[in-house]
DRENDO-1510 file (C-alpha; in Angstrom, 1 decimal, always signed):
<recs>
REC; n; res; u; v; w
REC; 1; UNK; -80.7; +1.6; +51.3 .
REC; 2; UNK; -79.4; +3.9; +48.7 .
REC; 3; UNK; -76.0; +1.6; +48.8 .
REC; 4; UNK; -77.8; -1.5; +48.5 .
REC; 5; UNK; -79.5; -1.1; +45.3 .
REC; 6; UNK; -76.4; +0.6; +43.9 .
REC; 7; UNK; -74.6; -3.3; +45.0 .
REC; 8; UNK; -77.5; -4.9; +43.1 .
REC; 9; UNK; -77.6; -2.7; +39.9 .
REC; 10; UNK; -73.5; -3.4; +39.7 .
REC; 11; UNK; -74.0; -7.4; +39.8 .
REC; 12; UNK; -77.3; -7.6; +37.8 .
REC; 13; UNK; -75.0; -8.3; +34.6 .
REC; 14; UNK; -73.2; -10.7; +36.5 .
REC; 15; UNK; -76.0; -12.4; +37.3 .
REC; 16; UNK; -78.2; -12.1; +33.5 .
REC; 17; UNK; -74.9; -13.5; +32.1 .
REC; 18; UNK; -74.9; -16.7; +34.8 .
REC; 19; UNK; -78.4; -17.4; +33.5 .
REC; 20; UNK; -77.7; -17.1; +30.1 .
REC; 21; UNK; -74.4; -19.6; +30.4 .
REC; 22; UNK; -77.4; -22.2; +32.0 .
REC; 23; UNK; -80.0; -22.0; +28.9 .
REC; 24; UNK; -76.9; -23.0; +26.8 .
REC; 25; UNK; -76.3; -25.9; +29.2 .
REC; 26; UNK; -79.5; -26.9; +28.8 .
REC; 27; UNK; -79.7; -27.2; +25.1 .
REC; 28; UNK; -76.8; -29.0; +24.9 .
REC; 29; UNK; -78.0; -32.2; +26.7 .
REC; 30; UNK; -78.8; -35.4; +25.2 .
REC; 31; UNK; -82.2; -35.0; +23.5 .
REC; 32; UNK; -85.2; -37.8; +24.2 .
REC; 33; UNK; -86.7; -40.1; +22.4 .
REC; 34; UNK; -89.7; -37.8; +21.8 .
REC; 35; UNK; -90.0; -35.1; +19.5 .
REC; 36; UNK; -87.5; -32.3; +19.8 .
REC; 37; UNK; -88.4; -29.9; +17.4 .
REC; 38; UNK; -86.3; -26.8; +17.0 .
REC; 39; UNK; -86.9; -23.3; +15.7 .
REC; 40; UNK; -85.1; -20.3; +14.2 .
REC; 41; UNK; -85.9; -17.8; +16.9 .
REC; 42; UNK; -85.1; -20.7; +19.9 .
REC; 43; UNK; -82.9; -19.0; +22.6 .
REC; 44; UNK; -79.5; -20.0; +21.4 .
REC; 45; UNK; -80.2; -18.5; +17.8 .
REC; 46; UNK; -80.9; -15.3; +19.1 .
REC; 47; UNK; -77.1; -15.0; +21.0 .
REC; 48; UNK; -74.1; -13.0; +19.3 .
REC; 49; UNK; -73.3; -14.2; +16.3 .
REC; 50; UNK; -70.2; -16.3; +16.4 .
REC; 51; UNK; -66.9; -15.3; +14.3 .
REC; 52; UNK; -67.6; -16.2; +10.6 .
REC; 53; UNK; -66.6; -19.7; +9.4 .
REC; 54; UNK; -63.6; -20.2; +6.5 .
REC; 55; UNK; -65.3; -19.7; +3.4 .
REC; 56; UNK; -66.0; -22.9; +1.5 .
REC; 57; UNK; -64.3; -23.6; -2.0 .
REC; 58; UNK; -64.6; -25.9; -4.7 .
REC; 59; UNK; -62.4; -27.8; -6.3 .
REC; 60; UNK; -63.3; -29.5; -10.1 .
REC; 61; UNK; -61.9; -32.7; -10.5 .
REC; 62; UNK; -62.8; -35.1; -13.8 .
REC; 63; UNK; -66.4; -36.2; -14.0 .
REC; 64; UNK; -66.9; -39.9; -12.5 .
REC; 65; UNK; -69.4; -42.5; -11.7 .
REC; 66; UNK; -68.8; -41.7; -7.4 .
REC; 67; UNK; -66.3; -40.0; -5.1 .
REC; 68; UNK; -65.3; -40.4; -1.5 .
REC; 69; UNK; -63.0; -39.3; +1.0 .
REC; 70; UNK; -60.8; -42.0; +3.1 .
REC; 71; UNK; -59.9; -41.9; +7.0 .
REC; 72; UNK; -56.6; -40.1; +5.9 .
REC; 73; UNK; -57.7; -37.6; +4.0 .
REC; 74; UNK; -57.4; -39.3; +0.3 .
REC; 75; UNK; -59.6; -38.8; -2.4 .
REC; 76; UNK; -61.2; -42.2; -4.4 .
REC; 77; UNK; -63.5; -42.1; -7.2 .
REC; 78; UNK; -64.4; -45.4; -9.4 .
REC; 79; UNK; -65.1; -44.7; -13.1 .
REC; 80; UNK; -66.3; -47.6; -15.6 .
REC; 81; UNK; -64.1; -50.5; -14.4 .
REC; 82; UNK; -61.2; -48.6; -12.4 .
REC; 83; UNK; -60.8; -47.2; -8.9 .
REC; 84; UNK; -58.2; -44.2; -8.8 .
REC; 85; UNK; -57.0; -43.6; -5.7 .
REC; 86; UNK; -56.8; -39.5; -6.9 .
REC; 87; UNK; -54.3; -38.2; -4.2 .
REC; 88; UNK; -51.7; -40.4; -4.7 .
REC; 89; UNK; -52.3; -41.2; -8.4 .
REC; 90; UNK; -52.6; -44.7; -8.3 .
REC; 91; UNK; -55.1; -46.7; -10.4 .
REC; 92; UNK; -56.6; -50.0; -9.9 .
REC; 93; UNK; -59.1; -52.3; -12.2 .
REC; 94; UNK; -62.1; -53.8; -10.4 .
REC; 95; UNK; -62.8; -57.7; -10.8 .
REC; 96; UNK; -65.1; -58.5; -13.3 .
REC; 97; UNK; -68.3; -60.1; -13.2 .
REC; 98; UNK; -71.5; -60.7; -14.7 .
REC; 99; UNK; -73.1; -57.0; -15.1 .
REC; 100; UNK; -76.4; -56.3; -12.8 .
REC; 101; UNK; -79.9; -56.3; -14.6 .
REC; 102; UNK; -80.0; -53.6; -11.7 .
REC; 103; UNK; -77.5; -51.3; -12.2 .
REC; 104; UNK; -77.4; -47.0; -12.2 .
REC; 105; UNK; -76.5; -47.3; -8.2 .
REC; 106; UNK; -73.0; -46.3; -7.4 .
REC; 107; UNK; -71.7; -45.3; -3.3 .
REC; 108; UNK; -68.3; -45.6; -2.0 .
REC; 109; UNK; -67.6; -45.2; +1.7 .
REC; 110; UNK; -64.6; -45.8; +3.9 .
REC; 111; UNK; -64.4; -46.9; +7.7 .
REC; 112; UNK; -61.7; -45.9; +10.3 .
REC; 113; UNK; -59.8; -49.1; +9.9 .
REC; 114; UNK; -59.0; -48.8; +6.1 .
REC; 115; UNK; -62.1; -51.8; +5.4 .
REC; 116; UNK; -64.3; -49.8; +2.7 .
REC; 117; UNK; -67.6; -50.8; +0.4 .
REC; 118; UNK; -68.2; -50.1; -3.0 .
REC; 119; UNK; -71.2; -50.3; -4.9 .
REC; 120; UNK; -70.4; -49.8; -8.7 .
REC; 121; UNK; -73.8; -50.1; -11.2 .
REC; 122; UNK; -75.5; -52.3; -8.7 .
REC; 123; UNK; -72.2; -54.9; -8.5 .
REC; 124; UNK; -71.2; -54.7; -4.6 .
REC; 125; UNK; -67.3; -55.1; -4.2 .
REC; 126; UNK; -65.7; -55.1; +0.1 .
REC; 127; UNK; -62.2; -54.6; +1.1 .
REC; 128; UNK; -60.9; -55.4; +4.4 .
REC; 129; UNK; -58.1; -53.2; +4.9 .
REC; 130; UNK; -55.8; -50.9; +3.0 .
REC; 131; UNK; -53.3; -53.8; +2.5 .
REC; 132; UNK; -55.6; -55.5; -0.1 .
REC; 133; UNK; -57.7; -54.9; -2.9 .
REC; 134; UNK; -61.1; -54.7; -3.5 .
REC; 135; UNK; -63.3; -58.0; -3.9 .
REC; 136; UNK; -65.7; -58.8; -5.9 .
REC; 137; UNK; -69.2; -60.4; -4.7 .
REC; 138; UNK; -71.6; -62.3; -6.6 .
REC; 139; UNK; -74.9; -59.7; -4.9 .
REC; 140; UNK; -76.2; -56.3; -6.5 .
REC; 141; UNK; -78.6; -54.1; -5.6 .
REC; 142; UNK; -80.6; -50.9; -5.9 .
REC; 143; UNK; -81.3; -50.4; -2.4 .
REC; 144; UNK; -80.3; -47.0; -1.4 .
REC; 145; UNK; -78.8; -45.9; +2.0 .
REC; 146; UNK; -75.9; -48.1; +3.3 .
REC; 147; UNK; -77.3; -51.4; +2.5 .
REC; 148; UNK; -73.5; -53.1; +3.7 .
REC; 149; UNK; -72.1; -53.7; +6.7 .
REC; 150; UNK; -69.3; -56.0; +8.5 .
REC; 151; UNK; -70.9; -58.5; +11.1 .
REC; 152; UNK; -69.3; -58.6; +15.0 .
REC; 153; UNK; -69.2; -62.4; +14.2 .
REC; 154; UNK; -66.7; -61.5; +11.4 .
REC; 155; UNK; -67.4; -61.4; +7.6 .
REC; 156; UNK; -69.8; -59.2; +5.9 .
REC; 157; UNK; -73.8; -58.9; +5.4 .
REC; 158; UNK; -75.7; -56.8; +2.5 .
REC; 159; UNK; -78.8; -56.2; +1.6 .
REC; 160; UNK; -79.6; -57.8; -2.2 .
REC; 161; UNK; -82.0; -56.8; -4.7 .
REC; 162; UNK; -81.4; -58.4; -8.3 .
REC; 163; UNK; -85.1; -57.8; -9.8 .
REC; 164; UNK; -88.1; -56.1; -9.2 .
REC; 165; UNK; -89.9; -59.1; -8.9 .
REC; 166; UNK; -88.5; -60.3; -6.0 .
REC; 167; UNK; -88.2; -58.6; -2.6 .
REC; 168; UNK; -84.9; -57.9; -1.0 .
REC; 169; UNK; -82.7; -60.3; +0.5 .
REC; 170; UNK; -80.5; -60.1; +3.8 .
REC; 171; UNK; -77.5; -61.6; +2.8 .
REC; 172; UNK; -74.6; -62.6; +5.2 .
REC; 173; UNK; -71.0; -64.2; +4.6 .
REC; 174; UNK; -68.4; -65.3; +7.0 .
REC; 175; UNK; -65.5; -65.4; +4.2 .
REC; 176; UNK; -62.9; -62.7; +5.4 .
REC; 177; UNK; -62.8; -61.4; +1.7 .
REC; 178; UNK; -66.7; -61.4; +1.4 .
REC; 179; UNK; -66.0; -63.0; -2.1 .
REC; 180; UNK; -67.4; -66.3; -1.3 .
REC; 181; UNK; -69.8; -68.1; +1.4 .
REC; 182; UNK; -73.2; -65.8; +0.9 .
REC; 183; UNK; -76.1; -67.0; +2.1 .
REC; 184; UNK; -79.8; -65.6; +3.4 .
REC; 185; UNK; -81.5; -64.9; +6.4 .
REC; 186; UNK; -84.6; -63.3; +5.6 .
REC; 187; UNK; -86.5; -61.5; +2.9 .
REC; 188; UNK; -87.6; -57.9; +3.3 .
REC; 189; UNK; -90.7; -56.6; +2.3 .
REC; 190; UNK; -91.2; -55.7; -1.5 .
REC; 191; UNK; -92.0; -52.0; -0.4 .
REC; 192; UNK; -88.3; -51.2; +1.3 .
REC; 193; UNK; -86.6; -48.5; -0.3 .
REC; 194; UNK; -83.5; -47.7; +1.8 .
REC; 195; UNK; -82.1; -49.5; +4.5 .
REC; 196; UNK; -78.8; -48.7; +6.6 .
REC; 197; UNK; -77.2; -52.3; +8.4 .
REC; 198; UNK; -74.7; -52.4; +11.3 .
REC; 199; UNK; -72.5; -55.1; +12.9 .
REC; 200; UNK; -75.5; -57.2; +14.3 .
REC; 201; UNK; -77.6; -57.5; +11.3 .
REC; 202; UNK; -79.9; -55.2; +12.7 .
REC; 203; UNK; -81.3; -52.3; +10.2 .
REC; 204; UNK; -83.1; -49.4; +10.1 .
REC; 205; UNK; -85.2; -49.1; +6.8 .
REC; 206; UNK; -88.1; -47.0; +4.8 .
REC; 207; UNK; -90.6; -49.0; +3.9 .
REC; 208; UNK; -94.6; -48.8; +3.4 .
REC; 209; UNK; -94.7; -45.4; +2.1 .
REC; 210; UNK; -91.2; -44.3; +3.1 .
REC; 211; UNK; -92.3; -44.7; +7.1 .
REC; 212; UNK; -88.8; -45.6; +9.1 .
REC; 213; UNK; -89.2; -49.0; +10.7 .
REC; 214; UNK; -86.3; -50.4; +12.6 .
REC; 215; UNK; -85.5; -54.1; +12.7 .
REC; 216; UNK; -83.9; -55.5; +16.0 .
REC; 217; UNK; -81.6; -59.0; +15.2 .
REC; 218; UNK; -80.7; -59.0; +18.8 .
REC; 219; UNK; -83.6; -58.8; +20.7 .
REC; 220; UNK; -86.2; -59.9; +17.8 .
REC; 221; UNK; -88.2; -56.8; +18.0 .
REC; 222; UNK; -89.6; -54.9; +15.0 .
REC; 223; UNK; -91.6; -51.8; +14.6 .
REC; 224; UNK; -91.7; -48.1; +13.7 .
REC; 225; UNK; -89.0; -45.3; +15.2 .
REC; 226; UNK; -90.6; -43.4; +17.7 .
REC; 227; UNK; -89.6; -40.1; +16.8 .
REC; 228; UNK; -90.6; -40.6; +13.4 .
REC; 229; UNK; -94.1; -40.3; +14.5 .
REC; 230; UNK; -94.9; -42.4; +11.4 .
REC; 231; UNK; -94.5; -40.1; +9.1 .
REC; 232; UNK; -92.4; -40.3; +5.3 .
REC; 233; UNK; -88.7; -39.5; +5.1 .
REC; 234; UNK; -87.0; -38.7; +1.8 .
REC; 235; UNK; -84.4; -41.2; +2.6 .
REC; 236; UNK; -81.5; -42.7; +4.9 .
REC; 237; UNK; -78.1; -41.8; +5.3 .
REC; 238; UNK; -74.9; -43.1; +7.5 .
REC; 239; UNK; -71.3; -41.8; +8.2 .
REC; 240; UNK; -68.8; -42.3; +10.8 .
REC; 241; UNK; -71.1; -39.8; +13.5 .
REC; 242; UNK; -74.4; -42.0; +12.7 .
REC; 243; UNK; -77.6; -42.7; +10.6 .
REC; 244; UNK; -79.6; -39.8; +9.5 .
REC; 245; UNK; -83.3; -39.6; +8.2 .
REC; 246; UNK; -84.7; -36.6; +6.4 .
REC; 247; UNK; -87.5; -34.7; +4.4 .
REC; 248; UNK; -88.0; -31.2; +3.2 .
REC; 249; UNK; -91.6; -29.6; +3.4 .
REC; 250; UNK; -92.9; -26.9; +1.6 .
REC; 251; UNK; -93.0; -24.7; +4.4 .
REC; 252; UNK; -89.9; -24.2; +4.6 .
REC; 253; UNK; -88.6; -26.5; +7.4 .
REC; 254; UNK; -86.4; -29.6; +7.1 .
REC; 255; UNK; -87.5; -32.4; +9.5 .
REC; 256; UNK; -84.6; -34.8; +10.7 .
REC; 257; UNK; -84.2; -37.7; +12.9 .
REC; 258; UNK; -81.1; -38.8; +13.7 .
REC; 259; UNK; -79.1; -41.4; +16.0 .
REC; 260; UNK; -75.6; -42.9; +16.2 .
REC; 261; UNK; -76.4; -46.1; +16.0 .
REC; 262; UNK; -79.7; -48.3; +14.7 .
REC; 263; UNK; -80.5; -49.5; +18.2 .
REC; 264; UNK; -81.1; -45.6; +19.5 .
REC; 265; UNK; -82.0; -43.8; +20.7 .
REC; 266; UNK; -83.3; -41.4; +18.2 .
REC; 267; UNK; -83.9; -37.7; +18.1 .
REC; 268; UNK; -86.5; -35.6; +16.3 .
REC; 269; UNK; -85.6; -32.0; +15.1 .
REC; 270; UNK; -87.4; -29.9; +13.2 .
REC; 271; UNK; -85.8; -27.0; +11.4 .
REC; 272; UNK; -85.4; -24.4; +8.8 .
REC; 273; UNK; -83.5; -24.6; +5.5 .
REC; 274; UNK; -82.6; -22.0; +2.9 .
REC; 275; UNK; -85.1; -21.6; +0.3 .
REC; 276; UNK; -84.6; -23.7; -3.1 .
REC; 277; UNK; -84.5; -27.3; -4.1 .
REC; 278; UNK; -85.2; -29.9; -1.3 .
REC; 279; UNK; -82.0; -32.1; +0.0 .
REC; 280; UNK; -80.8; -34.6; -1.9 .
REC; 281; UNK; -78.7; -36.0; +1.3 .
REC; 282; UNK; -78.4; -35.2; +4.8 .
REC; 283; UNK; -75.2; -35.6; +6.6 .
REC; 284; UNK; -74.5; -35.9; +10.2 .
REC; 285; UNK; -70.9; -34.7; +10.9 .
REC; 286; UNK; -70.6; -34.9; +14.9 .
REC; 287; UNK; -72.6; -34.1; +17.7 .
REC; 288; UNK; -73.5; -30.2; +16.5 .
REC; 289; UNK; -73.4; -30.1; +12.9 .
REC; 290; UNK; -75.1; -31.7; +10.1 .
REC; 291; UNK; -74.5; -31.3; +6.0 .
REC; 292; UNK; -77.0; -31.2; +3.4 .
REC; 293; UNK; -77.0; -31.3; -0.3 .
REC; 294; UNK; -79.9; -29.2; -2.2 .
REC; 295; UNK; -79.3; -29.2; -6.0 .
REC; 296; UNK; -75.4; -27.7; -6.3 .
REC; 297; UNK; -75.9; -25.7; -3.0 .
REC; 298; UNK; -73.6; -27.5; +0.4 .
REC; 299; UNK; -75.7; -26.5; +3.2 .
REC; 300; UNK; -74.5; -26.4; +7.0 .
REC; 301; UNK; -76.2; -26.8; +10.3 .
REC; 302; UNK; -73.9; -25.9; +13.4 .
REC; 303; UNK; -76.8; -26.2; +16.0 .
REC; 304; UNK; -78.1; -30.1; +15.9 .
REC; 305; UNK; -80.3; -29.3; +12.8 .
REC; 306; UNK; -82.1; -26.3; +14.0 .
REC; 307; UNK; -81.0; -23.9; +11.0 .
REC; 308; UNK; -79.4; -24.5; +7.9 .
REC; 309; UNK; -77.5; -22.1; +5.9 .
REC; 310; UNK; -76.1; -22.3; +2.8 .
REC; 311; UNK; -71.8; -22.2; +2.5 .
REC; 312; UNK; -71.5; -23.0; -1.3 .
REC; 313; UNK; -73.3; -22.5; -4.2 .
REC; 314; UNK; -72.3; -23.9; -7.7 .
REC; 315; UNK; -73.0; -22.7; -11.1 .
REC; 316; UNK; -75.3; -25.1; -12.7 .
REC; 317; UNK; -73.5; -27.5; -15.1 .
REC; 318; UNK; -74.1; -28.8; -18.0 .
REC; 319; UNK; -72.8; -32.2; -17.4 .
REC; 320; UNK; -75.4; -32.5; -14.4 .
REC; 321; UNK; -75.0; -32.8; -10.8 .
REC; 322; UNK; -71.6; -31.6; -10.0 .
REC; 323; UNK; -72.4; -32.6; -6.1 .
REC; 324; UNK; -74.8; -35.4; -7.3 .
REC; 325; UNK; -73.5; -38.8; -4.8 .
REC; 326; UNK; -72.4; -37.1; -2.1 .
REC; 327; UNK; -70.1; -38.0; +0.4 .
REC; 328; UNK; -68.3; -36.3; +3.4 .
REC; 329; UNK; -64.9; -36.8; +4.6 .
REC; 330; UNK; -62.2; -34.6; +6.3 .
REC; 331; UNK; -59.4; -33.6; +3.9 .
REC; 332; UNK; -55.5; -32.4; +5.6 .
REC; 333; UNK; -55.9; -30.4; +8.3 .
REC; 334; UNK; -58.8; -31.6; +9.5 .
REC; 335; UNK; -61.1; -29.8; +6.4 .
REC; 336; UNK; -64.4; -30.8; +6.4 .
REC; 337; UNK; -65.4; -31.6; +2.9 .
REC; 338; UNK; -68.1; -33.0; +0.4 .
REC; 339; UNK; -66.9; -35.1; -2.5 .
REC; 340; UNK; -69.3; -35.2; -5.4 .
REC; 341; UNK; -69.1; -36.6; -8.9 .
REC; 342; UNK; -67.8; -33.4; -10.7 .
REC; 343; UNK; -65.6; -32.2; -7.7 .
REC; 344; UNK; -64.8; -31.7; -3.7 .
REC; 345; UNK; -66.3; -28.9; -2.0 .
REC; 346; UNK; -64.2; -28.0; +1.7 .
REC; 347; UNK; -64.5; -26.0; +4.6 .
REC; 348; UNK; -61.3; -23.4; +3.7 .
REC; 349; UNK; -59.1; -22.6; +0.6 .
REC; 350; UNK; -56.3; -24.0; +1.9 .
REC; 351; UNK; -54.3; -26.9; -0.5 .
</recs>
């Protein structure tokens, strides 16, 4: 007997460590449509801490109107009428045309391919590849999110909004170099505030009091995201990983709901963030991590949203916003970084 229970005491750590390894299993699977919500003190928070991350640095750069980070690494910005390719010093002079009576929005944002969108004071400009320039179109808008898209039947579609008395406009175009051939599908409610489009003309939007509604162009089905249990969201998001809604509450927590494409499925989480100014954006990186922006503070999530900590905090400046328009990108060596109007912020020191 005495033997016996010496054998069990000698593989009880054996066996707490198996059962550990299957609660991390478990987290890791897909999450469901319903609500996920997450918590500091969930199991996988309260394991060893893992080896610190690179500290983060940033990088000044000239003040412009946006910045953004290609698929190889380079950095863009557009300011007034020019796009400067910054990393390889080369400087280009948009088209002109008639200004916007809706102007003050600016994004840049790259795909995989080299195709790329640029919205520059309202005035929406697509290129198709790296080999050509940008193109002007006759649309402009103050819809926030990622109001552009390329369509599966080829050509291009964007969401228009040229005065506040009309309500916005789903535009399409089959031209190749989107500067010619628009024409509309639908109108959207006078209430939509963000919208993020993909390849089938389908969109996710916040509308009616900032409630997430998704629009189906496929199967002609329309109605509010599950997950997001009707409430608000402070606003819509898209990179490469997927489309990203989020709010900050008093409390202390930072809802999200998140999917990698607008057809689902989504995924509720419910989390903390550091104390401070609310997000400005929220970021989702890959299938762990997420980046948020809170005033000049880069925020990190490597756990699906369930804690955020902050990697960078910036001296106020007296210019603004340093990481006002924020975009993400991966620099050389696979760096993850945030480009900003007054700089890039990255994952390590290294040049």
């Amino acid at each position: 007997m005495r033997r016996a229970i010496v054998r069990a005491l000698a593989l009880a750590p054996l066996a707490l460590a198996c059962r550990t390894r299957h609660v991390v299993a478990l987290d890791d699977r897909p999450a469901p449509l319903h609500d996920t919500a997450m918590v500091a003190d969930a199991p996988a928070a309260r394991e060893a801490p893992a080896a610190p991350a690179p500290a983060w640095c940033w990088r000044a750069k000239p003040r412009v109107d946006v910045r953004a980070i290609d698929a190889r690494g380079a950095v863009w910005s557009v300011r007034d009428d020019r796009i400067i390719d910054e990393t390889h010093a080369v400087t280009a002079t948009l088209p002109d045309e008639i200004p916007c009576q809706m102007g003050g929005v600016w994004a840049l944002e790259f795909a995989r391919d080299g195709a790329a969108f640029l919205v520059a004071d309202g005035r929406f400009y697509v290129r198709g590849g790296e080999a050509v320039g940008f193109s002007v179109t006759p649309l402009c808008s103050d819809v926030r999110g990622a109001p552009w898209s390329r369509r599966a039947a080829g050509g291009w579609s964007f969401v228009s909004h040229r005065s506040g008395a009309v309500e916005p406009t789903l535009m399409l175009s089959r031209a190749p170099a989107g500067d010619v051939g628009w024409f509309a599908i639908t109108g959207m409610d006078a209430t939509t505030r963000a919208v993020v489009l993909d390849a089938s003309d389908s969109f996710l939007a916040l509308a009616e009091g900032e409630h997430l509604v998704f629009v189906d162009r496929v199967n002609t089905v329309a109605g509010g995201v599950i997950a997001g249990q009707s409430e608000r969201f402070d606003g819509l998001t898209r990179t490469a990983a997927g489309i990203t809604a989020w709010r900050d509450d008093p409390d202390g927590s930072r809802v999200i709901v998140f999917t990698e494409s607008a057809m689902g499925p989504y995924t509720r989480v419910t989390g903390r963030r550091p104390p401070g100014p609310v997000a400005s954006a929220v970021l989702r990186v890959d299938l762990a991590r997420f980046v948020a922006v809170a005033g000049e503070r880069v925020e990190l999530s490597n756990d699906r949203g369930a804690r955020f900590e902050t990697v960078l905090a910036l001296p106020s400046d007296a210019s603004g916003l340093q990481l006002g328009r924020p975009s993400i990108g991966w620099l050389p060596g696979h760096r993850l970084a945030v480009a900003g109007v007054g700089g890039v912020a990255a994952e390590s020191c290294a040049e």
